[in-house]
LOMI-199236 format. One record per residue: x negated, y negated, z of N, C-alpha, C, O in turn; residue in three letters. Coordinates in nm, 2 decimals. Layout:
! LOMI-199236
- n.xx_n.yy_n.zz_ca.xx_ca.yy_ca.zz_c.xx_c.yy_c.zz_o.xx_o.yy_o.zz_res
- X_Y_Z_X_Y_Z_X_Y_Z_X_Y_Z_Ala;
...
END
This chain:
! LOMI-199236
- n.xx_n.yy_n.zz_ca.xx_ca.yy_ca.zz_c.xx_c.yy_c.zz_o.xx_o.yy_o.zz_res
- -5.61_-5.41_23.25_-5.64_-5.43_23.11_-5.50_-5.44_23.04_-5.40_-5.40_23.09_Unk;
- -5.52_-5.48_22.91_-5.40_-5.51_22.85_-5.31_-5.34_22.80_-5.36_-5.24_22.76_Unk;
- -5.19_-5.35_22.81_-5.09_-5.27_22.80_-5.07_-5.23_22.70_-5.09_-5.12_22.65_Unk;
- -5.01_-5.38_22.61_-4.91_-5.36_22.51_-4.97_-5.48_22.43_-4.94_-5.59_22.48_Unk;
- -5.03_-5.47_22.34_-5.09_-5.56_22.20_-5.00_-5.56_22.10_-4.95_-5.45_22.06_Unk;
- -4.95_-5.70_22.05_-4.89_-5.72_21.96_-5.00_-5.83_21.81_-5.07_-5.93_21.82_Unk;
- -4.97_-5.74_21.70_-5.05_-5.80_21.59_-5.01_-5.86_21.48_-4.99_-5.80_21.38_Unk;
- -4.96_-6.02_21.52_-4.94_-6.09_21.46_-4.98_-6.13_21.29_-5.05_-6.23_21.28_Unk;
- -4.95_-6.06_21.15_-5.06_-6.03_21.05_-4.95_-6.14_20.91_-4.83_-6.14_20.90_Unk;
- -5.02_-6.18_20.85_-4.98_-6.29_20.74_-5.02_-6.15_20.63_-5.01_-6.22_20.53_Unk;
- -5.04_-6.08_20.61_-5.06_-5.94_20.50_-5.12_-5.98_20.44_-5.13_-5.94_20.33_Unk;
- -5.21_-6.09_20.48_-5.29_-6.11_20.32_-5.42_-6.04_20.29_-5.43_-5.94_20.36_Unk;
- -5.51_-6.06_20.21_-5.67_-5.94_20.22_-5.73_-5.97_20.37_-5.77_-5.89_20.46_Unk;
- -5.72_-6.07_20.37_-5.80_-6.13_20.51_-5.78_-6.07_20.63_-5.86_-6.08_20.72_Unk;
- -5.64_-6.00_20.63_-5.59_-5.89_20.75_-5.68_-5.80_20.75_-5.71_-5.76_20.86_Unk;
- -5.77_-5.72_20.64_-5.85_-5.64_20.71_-5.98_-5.68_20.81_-6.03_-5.59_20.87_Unk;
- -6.02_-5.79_20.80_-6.14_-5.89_20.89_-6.06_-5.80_21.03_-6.10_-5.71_21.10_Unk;
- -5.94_-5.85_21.03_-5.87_-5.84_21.17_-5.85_-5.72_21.24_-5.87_-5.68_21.35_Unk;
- -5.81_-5.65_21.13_-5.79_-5.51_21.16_-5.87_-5.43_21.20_-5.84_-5.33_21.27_Unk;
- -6.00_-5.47_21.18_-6.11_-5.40_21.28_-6.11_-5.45_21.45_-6.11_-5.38_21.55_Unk;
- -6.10_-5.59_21.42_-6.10_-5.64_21.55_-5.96_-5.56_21.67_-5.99_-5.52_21.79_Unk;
- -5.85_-5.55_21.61_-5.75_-5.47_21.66_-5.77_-5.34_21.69_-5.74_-5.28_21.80_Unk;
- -5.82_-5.28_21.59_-5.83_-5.12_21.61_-5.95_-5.12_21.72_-6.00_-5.01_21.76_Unk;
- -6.00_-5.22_21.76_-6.15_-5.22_21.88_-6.12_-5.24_21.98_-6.17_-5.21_22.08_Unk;
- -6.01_-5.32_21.97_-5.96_-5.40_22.15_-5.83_-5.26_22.15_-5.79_-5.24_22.27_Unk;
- -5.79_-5.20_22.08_-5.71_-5.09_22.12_-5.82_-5.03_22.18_-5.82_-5.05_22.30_Unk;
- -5.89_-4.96_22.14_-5.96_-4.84_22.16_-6.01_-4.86_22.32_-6.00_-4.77_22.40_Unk;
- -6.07_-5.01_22.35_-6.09_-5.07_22.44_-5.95_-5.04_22.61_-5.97_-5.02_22.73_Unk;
- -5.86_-5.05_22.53_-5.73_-5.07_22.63_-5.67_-4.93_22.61_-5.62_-4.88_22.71_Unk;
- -5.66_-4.86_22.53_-5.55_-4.74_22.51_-5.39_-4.81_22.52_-5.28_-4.77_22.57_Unk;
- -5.43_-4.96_22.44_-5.24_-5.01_22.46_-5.18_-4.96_22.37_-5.26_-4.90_22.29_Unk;
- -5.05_-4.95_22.33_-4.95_-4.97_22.27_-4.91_-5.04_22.22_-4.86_-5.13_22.28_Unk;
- -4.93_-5.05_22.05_-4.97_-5.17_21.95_-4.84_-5.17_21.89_-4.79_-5.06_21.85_Unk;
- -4.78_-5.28_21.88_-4.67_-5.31_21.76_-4.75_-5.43_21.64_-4.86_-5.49_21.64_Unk;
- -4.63_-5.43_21.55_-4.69_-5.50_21.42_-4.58_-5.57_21.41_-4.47_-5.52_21.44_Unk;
- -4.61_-5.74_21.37_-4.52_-5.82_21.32_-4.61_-5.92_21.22_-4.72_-5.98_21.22_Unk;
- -4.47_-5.92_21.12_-4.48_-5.99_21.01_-4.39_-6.09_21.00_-4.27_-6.05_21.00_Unk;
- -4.41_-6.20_20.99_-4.25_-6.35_20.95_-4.26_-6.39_20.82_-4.37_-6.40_20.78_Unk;
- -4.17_-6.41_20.73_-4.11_-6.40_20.60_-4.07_-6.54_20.66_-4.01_-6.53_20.76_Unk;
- -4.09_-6.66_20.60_-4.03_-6.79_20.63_-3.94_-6.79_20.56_-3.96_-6.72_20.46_Unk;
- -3.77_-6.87_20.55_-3.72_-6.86_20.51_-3.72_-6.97_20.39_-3.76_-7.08_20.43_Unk;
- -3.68_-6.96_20.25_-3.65_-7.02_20.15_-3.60_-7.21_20.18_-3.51_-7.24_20.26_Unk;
- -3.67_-7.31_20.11_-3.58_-7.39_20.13_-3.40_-7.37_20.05_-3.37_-7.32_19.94_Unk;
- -3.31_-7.41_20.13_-3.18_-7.39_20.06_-3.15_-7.45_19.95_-3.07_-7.55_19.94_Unk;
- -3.19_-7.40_19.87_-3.13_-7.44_19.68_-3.06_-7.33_19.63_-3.01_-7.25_19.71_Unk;
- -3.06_-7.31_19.53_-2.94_-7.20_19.48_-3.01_-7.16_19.41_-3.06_-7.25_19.33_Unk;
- -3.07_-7.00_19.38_-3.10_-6.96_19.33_-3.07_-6.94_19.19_-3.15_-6.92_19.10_Unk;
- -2.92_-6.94_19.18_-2.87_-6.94_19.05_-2.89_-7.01_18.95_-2.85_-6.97_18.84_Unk;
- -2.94_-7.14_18.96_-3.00_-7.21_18.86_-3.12_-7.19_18.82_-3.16_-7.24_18.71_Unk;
- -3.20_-7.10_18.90_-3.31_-7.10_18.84_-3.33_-6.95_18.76_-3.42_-6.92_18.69_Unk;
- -3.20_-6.88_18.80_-3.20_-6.72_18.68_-3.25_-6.65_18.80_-3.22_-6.53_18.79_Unk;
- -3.34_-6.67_18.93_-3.39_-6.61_19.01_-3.26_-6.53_19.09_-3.17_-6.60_19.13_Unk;
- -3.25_-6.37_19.11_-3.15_-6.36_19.19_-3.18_-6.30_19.35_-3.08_-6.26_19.41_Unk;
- -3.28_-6.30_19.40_-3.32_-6.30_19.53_-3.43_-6.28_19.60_-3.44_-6.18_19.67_Unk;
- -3.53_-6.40_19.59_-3.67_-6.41_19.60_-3.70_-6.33_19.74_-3.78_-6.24_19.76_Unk;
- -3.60_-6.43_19.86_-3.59_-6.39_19.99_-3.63_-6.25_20.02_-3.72_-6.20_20.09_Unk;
- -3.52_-6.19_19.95_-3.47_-6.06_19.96_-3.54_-5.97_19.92_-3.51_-5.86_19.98_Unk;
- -3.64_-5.96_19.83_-3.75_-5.94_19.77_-3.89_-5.96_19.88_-3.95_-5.86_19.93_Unk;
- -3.93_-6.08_19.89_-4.03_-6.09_20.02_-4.02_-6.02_20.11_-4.12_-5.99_20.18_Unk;
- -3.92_-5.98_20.13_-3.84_-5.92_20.29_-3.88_-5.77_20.28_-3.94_-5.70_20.36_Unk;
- -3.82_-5.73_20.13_-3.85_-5.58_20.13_-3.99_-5.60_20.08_-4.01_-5.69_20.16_Unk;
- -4.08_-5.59_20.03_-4.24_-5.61_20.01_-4.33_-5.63_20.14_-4.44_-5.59_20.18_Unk;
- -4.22_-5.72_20.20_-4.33_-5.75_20.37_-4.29_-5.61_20.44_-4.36_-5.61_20.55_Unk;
- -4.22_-5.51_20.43_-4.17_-5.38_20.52_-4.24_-5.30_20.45_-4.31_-5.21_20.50_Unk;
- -4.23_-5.33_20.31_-4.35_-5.21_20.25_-4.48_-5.23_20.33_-4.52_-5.15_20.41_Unk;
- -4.53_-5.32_20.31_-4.69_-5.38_20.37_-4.74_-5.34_20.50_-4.85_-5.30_20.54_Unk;
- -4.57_-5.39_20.56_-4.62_-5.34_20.70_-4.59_-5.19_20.76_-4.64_-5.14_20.86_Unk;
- -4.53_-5.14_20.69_-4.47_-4.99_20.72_-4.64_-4.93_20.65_-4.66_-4.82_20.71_Unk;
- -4.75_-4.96_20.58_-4.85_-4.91_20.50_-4.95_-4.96_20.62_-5.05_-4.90_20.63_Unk;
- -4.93_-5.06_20.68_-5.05_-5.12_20.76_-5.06_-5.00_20.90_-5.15_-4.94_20.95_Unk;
- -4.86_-5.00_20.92_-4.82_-4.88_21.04_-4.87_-4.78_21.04_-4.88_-4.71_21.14_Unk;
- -4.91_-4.72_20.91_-4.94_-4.58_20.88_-5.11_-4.57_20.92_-5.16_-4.49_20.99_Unk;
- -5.17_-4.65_20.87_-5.34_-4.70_20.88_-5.38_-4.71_21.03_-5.47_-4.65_21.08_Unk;
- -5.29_-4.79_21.09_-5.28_-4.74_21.27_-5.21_-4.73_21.38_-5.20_-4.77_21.50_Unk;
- -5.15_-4.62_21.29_-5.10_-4.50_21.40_-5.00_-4.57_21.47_-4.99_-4.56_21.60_Unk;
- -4.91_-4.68_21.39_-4.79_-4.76_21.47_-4.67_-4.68_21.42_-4.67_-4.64_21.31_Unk;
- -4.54_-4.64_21.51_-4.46_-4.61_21.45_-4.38_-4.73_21.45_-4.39_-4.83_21.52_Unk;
- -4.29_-4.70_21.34_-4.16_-4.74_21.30_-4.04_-4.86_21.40_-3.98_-4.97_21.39_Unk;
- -4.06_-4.77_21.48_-4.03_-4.88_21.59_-4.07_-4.95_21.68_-4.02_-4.98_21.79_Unk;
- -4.23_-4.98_21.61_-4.27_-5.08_21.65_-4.39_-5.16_21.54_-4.51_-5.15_21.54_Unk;
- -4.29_-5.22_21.44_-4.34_-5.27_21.32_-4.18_-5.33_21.29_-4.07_-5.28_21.29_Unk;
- -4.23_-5.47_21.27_-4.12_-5.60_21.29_-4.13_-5.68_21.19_-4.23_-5.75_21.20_Unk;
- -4.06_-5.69_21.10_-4.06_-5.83_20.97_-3.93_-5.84_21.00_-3.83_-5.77_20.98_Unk;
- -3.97_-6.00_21.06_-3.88_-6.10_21.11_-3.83_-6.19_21.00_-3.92_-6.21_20.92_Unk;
- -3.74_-6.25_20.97_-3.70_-6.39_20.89_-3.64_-6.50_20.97_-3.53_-6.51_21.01_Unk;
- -3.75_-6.60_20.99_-3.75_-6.75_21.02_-3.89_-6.81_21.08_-4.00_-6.75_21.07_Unk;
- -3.87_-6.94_21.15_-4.00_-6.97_21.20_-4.11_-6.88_21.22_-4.10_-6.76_21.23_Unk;
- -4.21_-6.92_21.23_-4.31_-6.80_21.22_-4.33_-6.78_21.40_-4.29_-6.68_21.46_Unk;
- -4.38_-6.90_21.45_-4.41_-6.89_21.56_-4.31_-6.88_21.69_-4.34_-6.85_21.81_Unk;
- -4.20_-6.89_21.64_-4.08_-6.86_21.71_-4.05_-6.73_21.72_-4.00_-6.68_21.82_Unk;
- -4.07_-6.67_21.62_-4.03_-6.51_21.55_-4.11_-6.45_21.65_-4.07_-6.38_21.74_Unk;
- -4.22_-6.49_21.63_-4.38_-6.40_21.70_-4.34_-6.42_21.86_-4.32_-6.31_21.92_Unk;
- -4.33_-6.52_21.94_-4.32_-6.49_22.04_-4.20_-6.43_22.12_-4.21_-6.37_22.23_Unk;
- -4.08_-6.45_22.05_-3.95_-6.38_22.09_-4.01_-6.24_22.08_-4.03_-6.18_22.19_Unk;
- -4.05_-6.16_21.96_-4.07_-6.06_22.00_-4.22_-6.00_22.09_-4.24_-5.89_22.14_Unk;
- -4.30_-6.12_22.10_-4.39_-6.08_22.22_-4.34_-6.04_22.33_-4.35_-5.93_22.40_Unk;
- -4.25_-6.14_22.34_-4.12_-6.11_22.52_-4.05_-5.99_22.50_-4.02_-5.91_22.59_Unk;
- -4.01_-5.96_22.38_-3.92_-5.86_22.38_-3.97_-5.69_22.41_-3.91_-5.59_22.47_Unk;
- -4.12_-5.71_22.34_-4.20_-5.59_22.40_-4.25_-5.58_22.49_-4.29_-5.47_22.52_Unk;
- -4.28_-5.69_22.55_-4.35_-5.71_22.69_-4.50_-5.71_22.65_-4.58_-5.65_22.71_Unk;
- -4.54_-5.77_22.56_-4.67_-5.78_22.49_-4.74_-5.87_22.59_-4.69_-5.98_22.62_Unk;
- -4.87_-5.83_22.64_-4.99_-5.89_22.72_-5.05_-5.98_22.67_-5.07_-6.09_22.71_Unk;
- -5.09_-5.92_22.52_-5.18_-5.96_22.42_-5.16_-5.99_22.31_-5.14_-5.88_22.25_Unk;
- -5.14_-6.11_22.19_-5.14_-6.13_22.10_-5.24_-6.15_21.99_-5.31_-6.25_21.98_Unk;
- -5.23_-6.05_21.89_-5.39_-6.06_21.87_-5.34_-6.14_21.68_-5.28_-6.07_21.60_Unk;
- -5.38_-6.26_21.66_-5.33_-6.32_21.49_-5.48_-6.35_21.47_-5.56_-6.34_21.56_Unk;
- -5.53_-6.41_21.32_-5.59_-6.45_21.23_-5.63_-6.62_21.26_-5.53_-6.67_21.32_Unk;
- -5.73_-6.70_21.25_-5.73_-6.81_21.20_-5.79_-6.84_21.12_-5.87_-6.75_21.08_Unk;
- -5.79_-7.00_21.04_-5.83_-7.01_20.95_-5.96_-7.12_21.00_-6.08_-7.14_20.96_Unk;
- -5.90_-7.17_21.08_-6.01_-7.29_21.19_-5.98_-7.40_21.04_-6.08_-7.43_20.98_Unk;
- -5.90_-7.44_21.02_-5.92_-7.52_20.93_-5.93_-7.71_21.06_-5.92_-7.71_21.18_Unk;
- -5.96_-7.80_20.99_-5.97_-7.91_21.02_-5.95_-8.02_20.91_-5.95_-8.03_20.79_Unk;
- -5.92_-8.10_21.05_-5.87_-8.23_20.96_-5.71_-8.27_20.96_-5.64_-8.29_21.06_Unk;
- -5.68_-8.27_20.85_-5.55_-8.26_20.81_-5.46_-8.16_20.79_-5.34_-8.19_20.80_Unk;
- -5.49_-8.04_20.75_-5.47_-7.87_20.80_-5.39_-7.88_20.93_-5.28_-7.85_20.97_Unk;
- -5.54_-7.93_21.00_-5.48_-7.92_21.14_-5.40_-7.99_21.23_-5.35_-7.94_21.33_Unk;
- -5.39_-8.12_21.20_-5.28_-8.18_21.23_-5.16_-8.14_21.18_-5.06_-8.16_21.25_Unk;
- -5.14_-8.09_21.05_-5.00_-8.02_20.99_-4.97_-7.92_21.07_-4.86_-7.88_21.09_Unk;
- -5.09_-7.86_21.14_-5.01_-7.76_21.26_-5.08_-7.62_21.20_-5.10_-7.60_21.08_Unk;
- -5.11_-7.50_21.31_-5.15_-7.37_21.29_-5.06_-7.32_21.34_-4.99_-7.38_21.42_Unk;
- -5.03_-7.20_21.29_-4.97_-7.05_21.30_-5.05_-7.01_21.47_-4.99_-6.99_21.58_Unk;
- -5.18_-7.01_21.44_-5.24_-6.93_21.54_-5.24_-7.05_21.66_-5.25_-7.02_21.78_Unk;
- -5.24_-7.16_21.62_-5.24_-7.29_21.74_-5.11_-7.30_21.84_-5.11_-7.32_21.96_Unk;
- -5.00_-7.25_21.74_-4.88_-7.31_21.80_-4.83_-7.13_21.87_-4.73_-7.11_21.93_Unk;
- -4.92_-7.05_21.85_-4.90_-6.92_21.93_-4.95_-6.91_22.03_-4.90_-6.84_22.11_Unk;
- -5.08_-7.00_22.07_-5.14_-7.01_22.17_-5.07_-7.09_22.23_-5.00_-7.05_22.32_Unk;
- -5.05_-7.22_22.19_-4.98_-7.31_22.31_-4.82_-7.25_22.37_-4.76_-7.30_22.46_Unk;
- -4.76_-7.14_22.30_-4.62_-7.13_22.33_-4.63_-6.97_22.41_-4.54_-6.94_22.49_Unk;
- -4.72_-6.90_22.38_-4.74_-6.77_22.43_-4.70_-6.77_22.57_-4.71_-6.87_22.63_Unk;
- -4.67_-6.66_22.63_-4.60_-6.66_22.79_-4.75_-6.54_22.83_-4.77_-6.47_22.93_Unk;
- -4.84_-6.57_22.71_-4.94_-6.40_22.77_-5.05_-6.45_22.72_-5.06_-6.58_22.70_Unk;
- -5.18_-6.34_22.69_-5.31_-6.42_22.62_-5.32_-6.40_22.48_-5.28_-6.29_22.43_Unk;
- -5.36_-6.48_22.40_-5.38_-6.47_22.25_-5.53_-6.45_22.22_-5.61_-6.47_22.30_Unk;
- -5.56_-6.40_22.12_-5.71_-6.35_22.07_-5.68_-6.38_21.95_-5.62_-6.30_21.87_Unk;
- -5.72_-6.55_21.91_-5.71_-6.57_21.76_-5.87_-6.52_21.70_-5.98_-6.55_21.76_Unk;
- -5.87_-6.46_21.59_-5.97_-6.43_21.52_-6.01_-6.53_21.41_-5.94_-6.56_21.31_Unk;
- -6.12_-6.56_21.43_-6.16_-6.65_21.32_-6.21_-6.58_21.16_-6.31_-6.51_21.13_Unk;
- -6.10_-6.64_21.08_-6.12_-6.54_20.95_-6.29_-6.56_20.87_-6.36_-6.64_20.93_Unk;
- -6.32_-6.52_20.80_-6.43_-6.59_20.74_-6.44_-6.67_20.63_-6.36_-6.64_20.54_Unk;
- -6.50_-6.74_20.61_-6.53_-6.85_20.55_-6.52_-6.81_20.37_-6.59_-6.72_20.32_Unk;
- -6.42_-6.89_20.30_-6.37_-6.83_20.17_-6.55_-6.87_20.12_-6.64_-6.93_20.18_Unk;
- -6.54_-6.83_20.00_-6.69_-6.89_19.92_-6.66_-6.95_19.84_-6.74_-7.01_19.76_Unk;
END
């Protein structure tokens, strides 16, 4: 059974749908859960014209708050809770390999159409993963 679960989470409300699903396939495996979060990076303009003095920089510390509060909720330490800055799907699987993660467990939205030809988060984790992915299907906005 799986080892080591990594939970790929976008922080938004919709993470708690998921969070159940995680805290169940733990309890399931007795793995060793880390947390990751990716902060996409800014297109390059200059902040200084807009009076803004560092949006980035900002996201970055808010996404550590989030996830450091998500770590506390289950029982993840510190070093193993990751907000990454760059690609999303790149970010996620470097550190799948890095922990030796089995299992990736992210969100989807199942969108279609044209959504989905622009590409998923959870699509392009499955097709690039070196392990197995458990995308969850979020629920349906109203």
């Amino acid at each position: 059974m799986y080892k080591h679960i990594l939970f790929a989470t976008d922080l938004t409300e919709e993470t708690e749908y998921v969070i159940e699903k995680v805290r169940t396939m733990r309890s399931f495996t007795s793995a060793t859960l880390s947390l990751i979060h990716v902060v996409e990076p800014l297109p390059g303009y200059s902040y200084a014209y807009l009076g803004i003095e560092d949006i980035e920089g900002q996201l970055i510390m808010e996404a550590r708050q989030a996830i450091e509060k998500l770590g506390t909720k289950l029982n993840v330490g510190k070093n193993d809770q990751f907000v990454e800055v760059g690609p999303t799907k790149t970010k996620i699987l470097k550190i799948a390999e890095d922990v030796k993660a089995d299992l990736i467990i992210c969100g989807s939205h199942g969108r279609h159409g044209l959504s989905l030809l622009l590409g998923s988060t959870a699509n392009a984790i499955l097709h690039g993963a070196k392990c197995d992915v458990l995308t969850v299907r979020l629920p349906e906005e109203q």
